[in-house]
VOPAGU-2260 file (C-alpha; in pm, 1 decimal, decimal comma):
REM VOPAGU-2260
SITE   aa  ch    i         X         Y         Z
SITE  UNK   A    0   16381,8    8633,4     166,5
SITE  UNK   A    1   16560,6    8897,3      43,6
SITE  UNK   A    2   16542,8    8826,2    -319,1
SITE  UNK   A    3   16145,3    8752,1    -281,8
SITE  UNK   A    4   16115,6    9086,9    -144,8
SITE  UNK   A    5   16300,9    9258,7    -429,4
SITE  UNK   A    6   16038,8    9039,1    -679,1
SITE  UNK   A    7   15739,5    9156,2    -492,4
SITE  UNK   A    8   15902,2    9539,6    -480,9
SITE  UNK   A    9   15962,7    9501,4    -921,9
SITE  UNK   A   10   15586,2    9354,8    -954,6
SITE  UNK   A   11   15424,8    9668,3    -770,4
SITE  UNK   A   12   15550,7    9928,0    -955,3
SITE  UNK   A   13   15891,7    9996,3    -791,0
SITE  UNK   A   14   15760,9   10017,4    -418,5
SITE  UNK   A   15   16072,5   10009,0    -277,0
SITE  UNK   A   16   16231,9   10357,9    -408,6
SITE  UNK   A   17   16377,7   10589,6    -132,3
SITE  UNK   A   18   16039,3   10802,6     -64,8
SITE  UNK   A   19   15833,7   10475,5      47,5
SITE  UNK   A   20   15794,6   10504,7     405,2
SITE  UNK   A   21   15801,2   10243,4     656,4
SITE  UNK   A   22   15459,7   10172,9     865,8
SITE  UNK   A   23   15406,0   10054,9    1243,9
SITE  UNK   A   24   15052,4    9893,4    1289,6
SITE  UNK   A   25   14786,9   10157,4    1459,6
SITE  UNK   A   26   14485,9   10059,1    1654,5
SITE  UNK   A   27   14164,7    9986,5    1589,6
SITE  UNK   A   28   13894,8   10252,0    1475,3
SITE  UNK   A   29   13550,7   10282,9    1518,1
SITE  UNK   A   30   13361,0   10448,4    1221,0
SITE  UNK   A   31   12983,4   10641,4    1306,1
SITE  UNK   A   32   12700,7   10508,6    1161,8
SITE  UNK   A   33   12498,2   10691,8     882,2
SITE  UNK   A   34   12119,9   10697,8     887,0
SITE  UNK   A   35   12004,7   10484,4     645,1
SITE  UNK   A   36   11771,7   10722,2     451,8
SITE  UNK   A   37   12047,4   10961,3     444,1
SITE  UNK   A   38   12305,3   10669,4     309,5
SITE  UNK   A   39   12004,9   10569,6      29,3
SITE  UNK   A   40   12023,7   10956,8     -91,4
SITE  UNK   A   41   12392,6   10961,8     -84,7
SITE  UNK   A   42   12449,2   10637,9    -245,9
SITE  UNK   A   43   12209,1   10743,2    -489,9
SITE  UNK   A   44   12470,6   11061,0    -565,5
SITE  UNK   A   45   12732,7   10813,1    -604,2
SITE  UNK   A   46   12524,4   10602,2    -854,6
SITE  UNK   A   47   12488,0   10900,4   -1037,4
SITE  UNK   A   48   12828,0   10985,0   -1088,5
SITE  UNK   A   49   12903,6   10697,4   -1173,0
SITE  UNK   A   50   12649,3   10656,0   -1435,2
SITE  UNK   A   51   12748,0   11002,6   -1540,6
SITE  UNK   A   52   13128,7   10924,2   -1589,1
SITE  UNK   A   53   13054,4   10618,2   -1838,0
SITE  UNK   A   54   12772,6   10769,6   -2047,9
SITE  UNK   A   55   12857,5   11158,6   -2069,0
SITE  UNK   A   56   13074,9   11325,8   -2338,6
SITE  UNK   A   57   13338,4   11585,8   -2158,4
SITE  UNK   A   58   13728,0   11639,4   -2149,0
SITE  UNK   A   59   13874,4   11670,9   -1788,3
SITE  UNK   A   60   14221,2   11826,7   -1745,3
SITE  UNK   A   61   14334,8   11730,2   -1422,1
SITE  UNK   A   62   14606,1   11633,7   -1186,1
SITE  UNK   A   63   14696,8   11346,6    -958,9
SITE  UNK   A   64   14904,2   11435,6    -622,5
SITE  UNK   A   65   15058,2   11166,9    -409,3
SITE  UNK   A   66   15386,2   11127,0    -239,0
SITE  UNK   A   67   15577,3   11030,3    -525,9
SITE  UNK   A   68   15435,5   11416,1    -663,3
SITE  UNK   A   69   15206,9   11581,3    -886,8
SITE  UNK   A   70   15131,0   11381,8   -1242,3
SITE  UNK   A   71   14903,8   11643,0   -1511,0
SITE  UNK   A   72   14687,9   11425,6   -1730,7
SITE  UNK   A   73   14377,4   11459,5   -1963,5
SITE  UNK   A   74   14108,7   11224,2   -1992,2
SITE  UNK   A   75   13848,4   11248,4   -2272,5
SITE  UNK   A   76   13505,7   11042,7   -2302,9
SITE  UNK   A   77   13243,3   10996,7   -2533,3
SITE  UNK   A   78   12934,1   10755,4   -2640,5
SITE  UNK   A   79   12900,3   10719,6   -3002,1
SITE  UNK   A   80   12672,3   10455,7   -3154,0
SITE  UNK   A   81   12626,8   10312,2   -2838,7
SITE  UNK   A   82   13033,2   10244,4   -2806,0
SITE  UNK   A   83   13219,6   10421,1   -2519,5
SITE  UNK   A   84   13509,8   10584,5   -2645,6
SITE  UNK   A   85   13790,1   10685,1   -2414,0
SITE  UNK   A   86   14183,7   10863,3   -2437,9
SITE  UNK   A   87   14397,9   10895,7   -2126,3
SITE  UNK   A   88   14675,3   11145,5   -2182,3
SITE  UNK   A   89   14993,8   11178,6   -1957,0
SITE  UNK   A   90   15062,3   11582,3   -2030,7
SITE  UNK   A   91   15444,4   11638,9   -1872,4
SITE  UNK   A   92   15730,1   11370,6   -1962,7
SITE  UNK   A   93   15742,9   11071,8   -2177,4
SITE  UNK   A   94   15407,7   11075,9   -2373,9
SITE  UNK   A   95   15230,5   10786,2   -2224,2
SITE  UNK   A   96   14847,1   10733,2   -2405,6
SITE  UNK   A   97   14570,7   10470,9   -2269,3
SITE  UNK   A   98   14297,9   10436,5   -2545,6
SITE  UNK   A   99   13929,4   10287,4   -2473,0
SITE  UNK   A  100   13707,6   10145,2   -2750,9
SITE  UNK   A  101   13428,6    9942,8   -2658,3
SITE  UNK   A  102   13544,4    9626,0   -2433,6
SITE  UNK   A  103   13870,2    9668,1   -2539,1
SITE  UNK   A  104   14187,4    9861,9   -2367,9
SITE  UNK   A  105   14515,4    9992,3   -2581,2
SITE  UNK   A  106   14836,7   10061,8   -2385,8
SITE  UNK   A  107   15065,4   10311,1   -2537,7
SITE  UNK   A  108   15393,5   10312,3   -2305,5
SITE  UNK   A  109   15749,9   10443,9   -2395,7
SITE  UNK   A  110   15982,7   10137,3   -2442,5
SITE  UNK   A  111   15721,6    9860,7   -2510,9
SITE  UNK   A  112   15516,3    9720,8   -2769,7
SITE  UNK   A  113   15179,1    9885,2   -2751,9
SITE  UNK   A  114   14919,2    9605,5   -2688,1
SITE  UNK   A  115   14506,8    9574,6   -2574,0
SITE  UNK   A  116   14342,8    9380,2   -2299,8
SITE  UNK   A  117   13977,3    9334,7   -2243,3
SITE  UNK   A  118   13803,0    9601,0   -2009,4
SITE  UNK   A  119   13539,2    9839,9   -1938,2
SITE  UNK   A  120   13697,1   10133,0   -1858,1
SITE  UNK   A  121   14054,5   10270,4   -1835,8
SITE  UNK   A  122   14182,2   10164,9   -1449,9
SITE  UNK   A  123   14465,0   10438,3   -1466,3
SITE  UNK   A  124   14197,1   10694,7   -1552,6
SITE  UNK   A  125   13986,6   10775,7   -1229,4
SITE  UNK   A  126   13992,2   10653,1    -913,1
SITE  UNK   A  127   13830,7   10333,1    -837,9
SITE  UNK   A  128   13522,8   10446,3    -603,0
SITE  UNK   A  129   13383,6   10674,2    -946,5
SITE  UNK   A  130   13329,7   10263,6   -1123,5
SITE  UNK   A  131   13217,6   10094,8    -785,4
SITE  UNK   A  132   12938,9    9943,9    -781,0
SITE  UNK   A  133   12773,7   10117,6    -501,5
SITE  UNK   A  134   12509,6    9785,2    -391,3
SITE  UNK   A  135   12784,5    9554,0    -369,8
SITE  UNK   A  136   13008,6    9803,8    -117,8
SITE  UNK   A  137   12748,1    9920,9      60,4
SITE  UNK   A  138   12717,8    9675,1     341,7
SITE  UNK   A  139   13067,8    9724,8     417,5
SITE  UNK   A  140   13082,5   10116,2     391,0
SITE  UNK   A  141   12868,0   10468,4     514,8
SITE  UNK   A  142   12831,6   10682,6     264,9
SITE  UNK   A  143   12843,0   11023,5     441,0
SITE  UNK   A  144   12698,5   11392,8     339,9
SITE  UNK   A  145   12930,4   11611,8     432,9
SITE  UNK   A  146   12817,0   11949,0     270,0
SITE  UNK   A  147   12902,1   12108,1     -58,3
SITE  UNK   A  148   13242,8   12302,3    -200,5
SITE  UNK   A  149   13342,6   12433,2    -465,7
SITE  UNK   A  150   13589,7   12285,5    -712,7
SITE  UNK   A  151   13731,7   12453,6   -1042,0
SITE  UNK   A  152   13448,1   12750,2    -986,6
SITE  UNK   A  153   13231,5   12462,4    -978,3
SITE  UNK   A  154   12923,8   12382,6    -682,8
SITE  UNK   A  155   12975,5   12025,8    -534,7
SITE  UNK   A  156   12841,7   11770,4    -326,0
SITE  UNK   A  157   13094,4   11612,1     -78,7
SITE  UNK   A  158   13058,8   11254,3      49,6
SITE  UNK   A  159   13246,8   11058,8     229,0
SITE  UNK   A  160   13296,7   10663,5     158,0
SITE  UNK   A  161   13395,5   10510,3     493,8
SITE  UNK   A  162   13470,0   10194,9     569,8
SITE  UNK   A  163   13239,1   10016,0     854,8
SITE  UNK   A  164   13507,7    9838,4    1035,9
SITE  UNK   A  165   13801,7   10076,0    1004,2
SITE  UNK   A  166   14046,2    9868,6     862,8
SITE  UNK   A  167   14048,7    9973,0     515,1
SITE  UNK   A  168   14143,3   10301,8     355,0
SITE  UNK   A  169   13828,1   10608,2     290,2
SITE  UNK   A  170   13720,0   10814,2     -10,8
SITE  UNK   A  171   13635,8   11187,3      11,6
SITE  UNK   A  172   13412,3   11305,4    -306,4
SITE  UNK   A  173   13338,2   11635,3    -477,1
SITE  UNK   A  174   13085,6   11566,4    -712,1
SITE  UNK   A  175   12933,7   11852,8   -1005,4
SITE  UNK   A  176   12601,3   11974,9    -866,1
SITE  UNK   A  177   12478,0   11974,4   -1253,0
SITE  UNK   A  178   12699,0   11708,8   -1408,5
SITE  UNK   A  179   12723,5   11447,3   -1151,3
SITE  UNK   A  180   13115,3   11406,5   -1284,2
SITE  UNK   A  181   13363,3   11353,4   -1017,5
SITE  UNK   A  182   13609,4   11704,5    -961,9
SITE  UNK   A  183   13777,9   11596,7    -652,6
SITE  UNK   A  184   13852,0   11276,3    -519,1
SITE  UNK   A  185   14092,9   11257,3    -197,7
SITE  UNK   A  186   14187,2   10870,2     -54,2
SITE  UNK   A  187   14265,6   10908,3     328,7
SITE  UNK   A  188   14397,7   10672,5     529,2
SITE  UNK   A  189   14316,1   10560,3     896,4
SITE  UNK   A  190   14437,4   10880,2    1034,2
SITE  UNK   A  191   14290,8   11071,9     795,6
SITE  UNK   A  192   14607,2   11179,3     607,5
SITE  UNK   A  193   14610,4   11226,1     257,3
SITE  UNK   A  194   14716,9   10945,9      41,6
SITE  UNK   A  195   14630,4   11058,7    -292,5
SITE  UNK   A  196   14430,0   11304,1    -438,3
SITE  UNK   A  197   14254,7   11323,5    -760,8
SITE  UNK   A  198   14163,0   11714,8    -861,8
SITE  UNK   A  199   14034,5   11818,6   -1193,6
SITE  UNK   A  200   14173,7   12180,6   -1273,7
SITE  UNK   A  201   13893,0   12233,4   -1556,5
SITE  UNK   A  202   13665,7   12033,7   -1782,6
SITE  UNK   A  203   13433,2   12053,7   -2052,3
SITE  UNK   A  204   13090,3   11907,9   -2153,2
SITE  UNK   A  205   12922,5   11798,0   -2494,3
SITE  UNK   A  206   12902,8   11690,5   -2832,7
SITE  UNK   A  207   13224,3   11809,6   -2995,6
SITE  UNK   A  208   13401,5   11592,5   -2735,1
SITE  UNK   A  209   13230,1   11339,1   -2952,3
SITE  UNK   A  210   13326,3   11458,6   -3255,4
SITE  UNK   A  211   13706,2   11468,5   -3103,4
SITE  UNK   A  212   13680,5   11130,2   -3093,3
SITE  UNK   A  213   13502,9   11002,7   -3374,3
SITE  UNK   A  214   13870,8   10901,2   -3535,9
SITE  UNK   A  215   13899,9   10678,6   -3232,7
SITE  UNK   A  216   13633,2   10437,7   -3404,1
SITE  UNK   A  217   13808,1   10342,7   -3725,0
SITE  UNK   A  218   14169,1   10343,1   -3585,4
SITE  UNK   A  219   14371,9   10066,9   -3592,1
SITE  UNK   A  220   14446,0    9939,1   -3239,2
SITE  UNK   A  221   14714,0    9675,9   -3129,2
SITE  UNK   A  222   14608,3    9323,5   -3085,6
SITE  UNK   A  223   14434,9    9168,8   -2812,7
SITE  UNK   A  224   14712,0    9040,6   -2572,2
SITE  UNK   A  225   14591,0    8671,5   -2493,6
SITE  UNK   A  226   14684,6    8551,3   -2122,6
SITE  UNK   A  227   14828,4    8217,2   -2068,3
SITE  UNK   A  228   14504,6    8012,5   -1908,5
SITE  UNK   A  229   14576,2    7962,8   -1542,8
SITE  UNK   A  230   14586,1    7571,8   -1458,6
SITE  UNK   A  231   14344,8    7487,0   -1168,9
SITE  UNK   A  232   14555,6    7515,4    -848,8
SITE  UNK   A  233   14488,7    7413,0    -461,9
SITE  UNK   A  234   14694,3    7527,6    -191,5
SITE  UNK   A  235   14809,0    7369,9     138,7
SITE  UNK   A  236   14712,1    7681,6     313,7
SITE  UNK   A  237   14404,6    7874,7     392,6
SITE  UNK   A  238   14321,2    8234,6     505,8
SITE  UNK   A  239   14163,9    8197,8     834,1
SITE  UNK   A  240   14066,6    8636,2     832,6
SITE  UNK   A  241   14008,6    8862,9     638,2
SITE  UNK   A  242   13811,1    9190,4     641,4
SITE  UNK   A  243   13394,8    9159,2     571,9
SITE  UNK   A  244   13320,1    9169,7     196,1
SITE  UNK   A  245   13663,3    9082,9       4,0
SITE  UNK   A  246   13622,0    8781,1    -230,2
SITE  UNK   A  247   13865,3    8548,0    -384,9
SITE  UNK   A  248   13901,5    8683,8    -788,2
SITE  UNK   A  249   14172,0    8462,4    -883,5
SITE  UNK   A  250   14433,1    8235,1    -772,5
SITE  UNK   A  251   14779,9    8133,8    -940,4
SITE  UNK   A  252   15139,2    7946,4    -923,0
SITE  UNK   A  253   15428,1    8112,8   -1057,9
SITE  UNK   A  254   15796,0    8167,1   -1075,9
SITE  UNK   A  255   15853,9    8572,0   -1001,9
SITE  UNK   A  256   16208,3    8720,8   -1112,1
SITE  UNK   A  257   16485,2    8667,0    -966,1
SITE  UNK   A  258   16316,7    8370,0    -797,8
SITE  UNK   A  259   16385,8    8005,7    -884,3
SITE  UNK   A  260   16089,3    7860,1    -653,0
SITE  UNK   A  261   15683,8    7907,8    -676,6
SITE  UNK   A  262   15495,9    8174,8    -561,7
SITE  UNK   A  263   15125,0    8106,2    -483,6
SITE  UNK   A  264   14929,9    8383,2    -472,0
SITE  UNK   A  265   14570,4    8473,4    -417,1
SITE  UNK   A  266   14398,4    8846,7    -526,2
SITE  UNK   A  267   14118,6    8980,8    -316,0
SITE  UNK   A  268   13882,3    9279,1    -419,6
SITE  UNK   A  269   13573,6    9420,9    -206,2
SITE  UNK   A  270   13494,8    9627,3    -501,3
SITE  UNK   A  271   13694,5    9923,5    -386,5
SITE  UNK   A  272   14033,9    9778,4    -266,0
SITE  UNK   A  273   14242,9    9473,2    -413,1
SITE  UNK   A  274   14515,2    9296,3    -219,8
SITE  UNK   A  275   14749,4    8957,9    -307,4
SITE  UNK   A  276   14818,6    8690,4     -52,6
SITE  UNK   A  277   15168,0    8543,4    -152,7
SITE  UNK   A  278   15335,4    8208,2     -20,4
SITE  UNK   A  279   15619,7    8069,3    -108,7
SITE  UNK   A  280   15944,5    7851,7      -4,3
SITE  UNK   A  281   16182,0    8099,4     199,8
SITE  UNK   A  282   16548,4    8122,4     144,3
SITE  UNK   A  283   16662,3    8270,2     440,8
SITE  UNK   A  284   16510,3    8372,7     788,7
SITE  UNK   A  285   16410,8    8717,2     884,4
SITE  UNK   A  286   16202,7    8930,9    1083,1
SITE  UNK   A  287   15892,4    9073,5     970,3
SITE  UNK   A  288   15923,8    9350,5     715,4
SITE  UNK   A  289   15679,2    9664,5     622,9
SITE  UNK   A  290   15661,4    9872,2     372,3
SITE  UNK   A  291   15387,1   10142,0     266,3
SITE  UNK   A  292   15455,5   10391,6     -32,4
SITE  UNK   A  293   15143,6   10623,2     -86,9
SITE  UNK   A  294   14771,8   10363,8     -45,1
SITE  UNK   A  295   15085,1   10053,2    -157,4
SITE  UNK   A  296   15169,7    9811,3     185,1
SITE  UNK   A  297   15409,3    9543,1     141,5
SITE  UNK   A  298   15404,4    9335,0     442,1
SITE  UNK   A  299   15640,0    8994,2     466,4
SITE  UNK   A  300   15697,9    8764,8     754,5
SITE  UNK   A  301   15863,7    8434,2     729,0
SITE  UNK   A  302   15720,0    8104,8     950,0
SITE  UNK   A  303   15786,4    7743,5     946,3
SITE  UNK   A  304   16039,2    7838,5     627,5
SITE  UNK   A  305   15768,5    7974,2     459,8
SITE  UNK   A  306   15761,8    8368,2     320,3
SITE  UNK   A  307   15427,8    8517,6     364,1
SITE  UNK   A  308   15400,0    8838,6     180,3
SITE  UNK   A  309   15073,8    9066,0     150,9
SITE  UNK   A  310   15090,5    9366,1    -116,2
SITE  UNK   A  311   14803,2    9609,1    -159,0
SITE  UNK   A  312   14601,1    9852,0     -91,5
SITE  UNK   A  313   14528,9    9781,2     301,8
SITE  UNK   A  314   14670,3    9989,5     618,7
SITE  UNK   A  315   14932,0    9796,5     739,3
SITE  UNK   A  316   14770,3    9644,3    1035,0
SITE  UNK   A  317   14556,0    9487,4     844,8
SITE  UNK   A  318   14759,4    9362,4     615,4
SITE  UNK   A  319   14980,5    9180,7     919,2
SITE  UNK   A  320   14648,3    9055,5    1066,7
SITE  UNK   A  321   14592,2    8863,9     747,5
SITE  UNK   A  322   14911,7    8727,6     714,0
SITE  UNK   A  323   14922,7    8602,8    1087,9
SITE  UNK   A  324   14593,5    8454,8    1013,9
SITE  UNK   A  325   14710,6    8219,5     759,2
SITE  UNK   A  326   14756,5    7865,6     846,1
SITE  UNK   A  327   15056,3    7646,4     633,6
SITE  UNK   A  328   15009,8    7279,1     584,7
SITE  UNK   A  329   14675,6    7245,0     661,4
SITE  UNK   A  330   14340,0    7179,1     466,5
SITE  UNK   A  331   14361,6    7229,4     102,7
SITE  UNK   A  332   14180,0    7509,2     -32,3
């Protein structure tokens, strides 16, 4: 199991450097419920931000803060001719660059070949509640006033995005009183600590953001990467739990590295959070393993010779009440 665990640890980023830190399971929490007219207005806030994000023209200088430290970026975004335009900067170190143009994302990384994939929006921009889509999370999250702030000498509106049953991670937002742009973003965990924290330093508004960008619409991007189509697989396993509201988005079988046997794996999203089931042959016993670097869990337990490995973004409980939940050799699904 050893060597799966190392493949999972190279596939998510290098969880397993010396400042992850381990997890023990903690109980189960019991979130208040919102009134609903007060949820409606809030949600409504959180449309609007998130309508504001994709359709205004500003430059936000900010920084992210986690437990792997403090990262200074730029993010710039503009509409022109009815194309969103969109530059990620990395400010300190290595320059890294993440270009938007229309459907299309460009990758600009030190040590590999630039490429594109399809997409909306830049994932490594913002945090993922400012793109939710705030009808299809609602049912499984209250959407809180909490008051207002202030946030680079700017009035706010804070809400909180809590989960219903507790067993997911929650979202504090500042949001612009006059923009509707997010300025703060904080993602807590069950406990309430700090996981990572989105804060923009200072930003800018209108059209000669645009006109910073306008050479963004004739330059020549790297070519669409094309996946390899996935083949139509069925497992001899099933998921018997899983937290209200996270879907199937895609399934797969595939050797990892340093592995010479397939890895089935499953990826879950409730629109907020994504997570991978992963089965495959074990090499060795072992006891059950956690891991959790920053909103990252890796859990692994082996059973009937059979690795079990969830990596996400789920408290650690959770992630072990999945993975107990799974039955092998039964019904295919």
């Amino acid at each position: 199991m050893k060597q799966f665990w190392l493949a999972f640890g190279f596939l998510t980023g290098s969880l397993l450097s010396s400042s992850a830190v381990w997890a023990t399971p903690g109980g189960t929490v019991t979130q208040p419920t919102t009134p609903r007219s007060q949820s409606d207005a809030t949600g409504e806030l959180l449309r609007q931000m998130s309508g504001a994000t994709r359709s205004l023209n500003y430059e936000l200088a900010y920084i992210n803060i986690s437990k792997l430290g403090i990262e200074s970026l730029r993010y710039r975004h503009a509409v022109l001719g009815n194309v969103s335009l969109a530059q990620m900067l990395q400010m300190d170190g290595p320059r890294r660059e993440v270009l938007l143009r229309g459907n299309e994302v460009s990758y600009f990384e030190p040590g590999l070949e630039p490429f594109t994939l399809n997409g909306d929006h830049i994932v490594d921009s913002l945090p993922a509640v400012v793109f939710a889509d705030v009808n299809k999370i609602r049912p499984y999250y209250n959407f809180i006033a909490v008051g207002e702030a202030r946030v680079a000498d700017r009035p706010t509106d804070v809400i909180r995005v809590v989960s219903r049953d507790g067993l997911r991670y929650s979202y504090v937002v500042w949001v612009d009183n006059a923009s509707h742009l997010p300025l703060r973003v904080d993602l807590l965990d069950r406990d309430g600590e700090t996981l990572e924290q989105f804060r923009v330093i200072s930003f800018a508004l209108g059209e000669d953001i645009g006109a910073s960008m306008s050479a963004l619409q004739q330059a020549s991007l790297p070519p669409l990467l094309t996946l390899p189509q996935t083949e139509k697989v069925t497992f001899t396993w099933q998921i018997n739990w899983l937290p209200q509201g996270f879907k199937e988005v895609s399934r797969s079988r595939r050797t990892l590295p340093t592995l010479s046997v397939p890895v089935e794996s499953r990826l879950f999203s409730d629109g907020l959070f994504n997570f991978s089931v992963n089965v495959s042959p074990a090499n060795t016993a072992a006891n059950d393993q956690y891991l959790r670097q920053g909103r990252k869990t890796i859990h692994t337990e082996t059973r009937n010779n059979t690795d079990i490995t969830i990596v996400g973004e789920l408290p650690p409980s959770t992630a072990k009440r999945i993975a107990e939940s799974i039955a092998l050799n039964g019904s295919r699904s």
